[in-house]
C-alpha positions as CSV (number, residue, x, y, z in Angstrom):
1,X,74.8,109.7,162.3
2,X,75.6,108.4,158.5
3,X,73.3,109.1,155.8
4,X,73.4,106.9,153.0
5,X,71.8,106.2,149.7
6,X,70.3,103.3,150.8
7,X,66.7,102.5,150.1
8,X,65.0,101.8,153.5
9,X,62.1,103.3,156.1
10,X,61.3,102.6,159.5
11,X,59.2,101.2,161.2
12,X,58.6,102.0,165.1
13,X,56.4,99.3,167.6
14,X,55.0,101.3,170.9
15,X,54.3,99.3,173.8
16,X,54.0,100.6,177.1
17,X,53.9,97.7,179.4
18,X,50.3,98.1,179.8
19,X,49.0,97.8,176.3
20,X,50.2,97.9,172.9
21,X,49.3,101.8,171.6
22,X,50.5,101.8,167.9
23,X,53.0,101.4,165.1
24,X,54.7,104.3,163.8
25,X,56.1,104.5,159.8
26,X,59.0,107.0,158.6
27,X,60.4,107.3,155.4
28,X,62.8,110.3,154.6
29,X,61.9,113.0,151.6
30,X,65.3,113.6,151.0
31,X,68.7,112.5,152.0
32,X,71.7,114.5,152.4
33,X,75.0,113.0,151.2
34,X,78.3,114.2,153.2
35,X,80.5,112.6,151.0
36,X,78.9,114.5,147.9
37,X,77.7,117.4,149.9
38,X,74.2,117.0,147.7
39,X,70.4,116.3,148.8
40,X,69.0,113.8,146.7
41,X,65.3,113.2,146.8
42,X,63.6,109.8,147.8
43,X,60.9,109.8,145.5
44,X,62.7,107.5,142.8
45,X,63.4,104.8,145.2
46,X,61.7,101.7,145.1
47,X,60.8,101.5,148.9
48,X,59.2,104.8,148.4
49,X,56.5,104.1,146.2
50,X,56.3,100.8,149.3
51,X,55.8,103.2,151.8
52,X,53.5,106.1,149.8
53,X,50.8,102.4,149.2
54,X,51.2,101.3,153.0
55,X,50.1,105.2,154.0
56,X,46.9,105.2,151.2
57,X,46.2,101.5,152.5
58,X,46.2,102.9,155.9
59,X,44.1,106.3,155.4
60,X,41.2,104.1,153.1
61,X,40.6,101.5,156.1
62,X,41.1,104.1,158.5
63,X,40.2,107.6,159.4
64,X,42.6,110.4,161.1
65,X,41.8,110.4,164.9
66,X,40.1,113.1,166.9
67,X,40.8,113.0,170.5
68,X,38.3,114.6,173.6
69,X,40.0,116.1,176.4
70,X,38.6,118.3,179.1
71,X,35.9,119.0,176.8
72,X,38.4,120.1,173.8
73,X,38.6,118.0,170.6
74,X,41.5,117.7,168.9
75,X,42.9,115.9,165.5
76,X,46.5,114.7,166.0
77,X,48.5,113.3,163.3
78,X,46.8,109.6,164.0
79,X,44.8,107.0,161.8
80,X,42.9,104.7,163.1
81,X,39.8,102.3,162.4
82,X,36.6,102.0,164.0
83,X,37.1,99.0,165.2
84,X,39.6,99.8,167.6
85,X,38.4,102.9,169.3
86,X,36.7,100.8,172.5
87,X,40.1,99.2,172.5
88,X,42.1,102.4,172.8
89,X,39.9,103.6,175.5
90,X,39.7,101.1,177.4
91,X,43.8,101.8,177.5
92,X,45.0,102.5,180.7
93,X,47.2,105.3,180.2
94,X,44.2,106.7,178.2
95,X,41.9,106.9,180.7
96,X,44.3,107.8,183.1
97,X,44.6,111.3,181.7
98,X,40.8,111.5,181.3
99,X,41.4,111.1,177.6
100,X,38.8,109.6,174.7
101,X,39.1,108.7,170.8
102,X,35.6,109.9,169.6
């Protein structure tokens, strides 16, 4: 793998075959030059200050999941909105493993 000083994040689509489940962003804190044998921090880039308004954006429509399963609740590192809970559990694979977004 080659690390670069190049300003860019990624951006993951998830889709099972069965039904689309989410979209998954990444953006690095820091990068790690070989040439230069430095870590240089992300926070200065452009695309940075793109991806820290997408996340804000995300968490004021949204709110971080909590997930029911065999009677345990749990908050994984999710956000969703209200709007698509019924969709999620009406998921396949969600149901499948006697899951529910509460």
């Amino acid at each position: 793998m080659t690390v670069d000083l190049k300003d860019k994040f990624s951006v993951s689509l998830y889709d099972l075959g069965m039904s689309n489940l989410g979209i998954q962003i990444n953006y690095l804190k820091e990068i790690y030059s070989f040439d230069s044998k430095n870590i240089f921090g992300t926070e200065n880039f452009y695309n940075f200050k793109l991806f820290t308004e997408i996340i804000e954006a995300i968490k004021k429509k949204g709110r971080k999941a909590k997930v029911k399963r065999k009677n345990k609740v749990s908050r994984p590192n999710f956000w969703l909105t209200e709007k698509v809970i019924d969709d999620i559990n009406n998921n396949y694979n969600i149901k499948t493993n006697l899951i529910e977004i509460i």
